[in-house]
C-alpha positions, 0 to 999 in steps of 0.5 A: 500500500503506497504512502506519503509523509506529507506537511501539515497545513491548518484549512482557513475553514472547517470541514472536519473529515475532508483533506485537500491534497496536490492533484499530483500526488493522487497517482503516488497514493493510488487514489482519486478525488473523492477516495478516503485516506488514513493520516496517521500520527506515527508517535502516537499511531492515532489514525483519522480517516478522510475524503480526498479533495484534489486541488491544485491550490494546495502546495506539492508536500503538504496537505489541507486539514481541518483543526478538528482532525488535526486535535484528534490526530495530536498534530499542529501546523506545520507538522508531518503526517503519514498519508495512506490508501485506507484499504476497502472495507472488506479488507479491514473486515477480513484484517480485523477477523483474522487477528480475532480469530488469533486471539480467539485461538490464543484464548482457547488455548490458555482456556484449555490448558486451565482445564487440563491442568484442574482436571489433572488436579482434581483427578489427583484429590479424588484418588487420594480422597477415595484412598483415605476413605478405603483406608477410614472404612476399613479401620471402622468396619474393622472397629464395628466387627470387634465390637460386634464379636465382642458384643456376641460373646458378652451375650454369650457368656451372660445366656449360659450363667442365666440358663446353666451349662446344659444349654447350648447356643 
């Protein structure tokens, strides 16, 4: 995409949105009288956009700007300003997908491996959960079946003194 560093020239009367520039260096950018160009702040990279209106009043070097634009852009009289094609639109959609689509990606992958990482985590706390409550069944089961046969012999012992050594259980 051709561009020009260009002079900036304050207009004597408003126009916010619209440039005048040299009829001559309409061929340098590729455009026409009535096209939009982008100037661009390099320090500050603040872009505006702007209709061309070719005229052969405005000095090669340098372009016509309102002083609307000019504050927007953070530029003054006699300052430089970088003048570009703005590109047509379905090229800036197809540009701004393309760089959504990389941060989109991006996004899922820094989603995904989160999700793998808590997965992996939570996997690890269900085995070692699941491994002491094994372990804390165990010891009760054991505890109650002690208590249990301990329990039985007890009414054992007290059924054979209330019904005498005769009797078997």
């Amino acid at each position: 995409m051709q561009e020009l560093r260009l002079i900036i020239r304050k207009r004597a009367f408003p126009s916010e949105g619209r440039v005048r520039l040299n009829v001559a260096h309409l061929p340098e950018l590729g455009i026409k009288d009535g096209d939009h160009v982008d100037l661009v702040n390099d320090a500050t990279q603040q872009t505006v956009t702007t209709v061309v209106v070719a005229d052969t009043m405005v000095q090669e070097g340098q372009i016509r700007v309102s002083a609307e634009d000019l504050e927007v852009l953070g530029l003054l009289d006699g300052g430089e300003v970088l003048v570009k094609k703005t590109p047509p639109l379905e090229e800036k959609v197809r540009k701004a997908a393309a760089e959504a689509n990389i941060a989109f990606t991006k996004g899922v992958d820094k989603l995904d491996d989160a999700v793998r990482k808590t997965a992996g985590e939570v996997k690890t706390g269900a085995e070692k959960t699941a491994d002491s409550l094994k372990k804390e069944a165990k010891k009760a089961s054991d505890s109650i079946g002690k208590a249990a046969t301990s329990t039985a012999d007890t009414v054992k012992k007290t059924v054979k003194k209330a019904t005498g050594p005769k009797d078997d259980l």
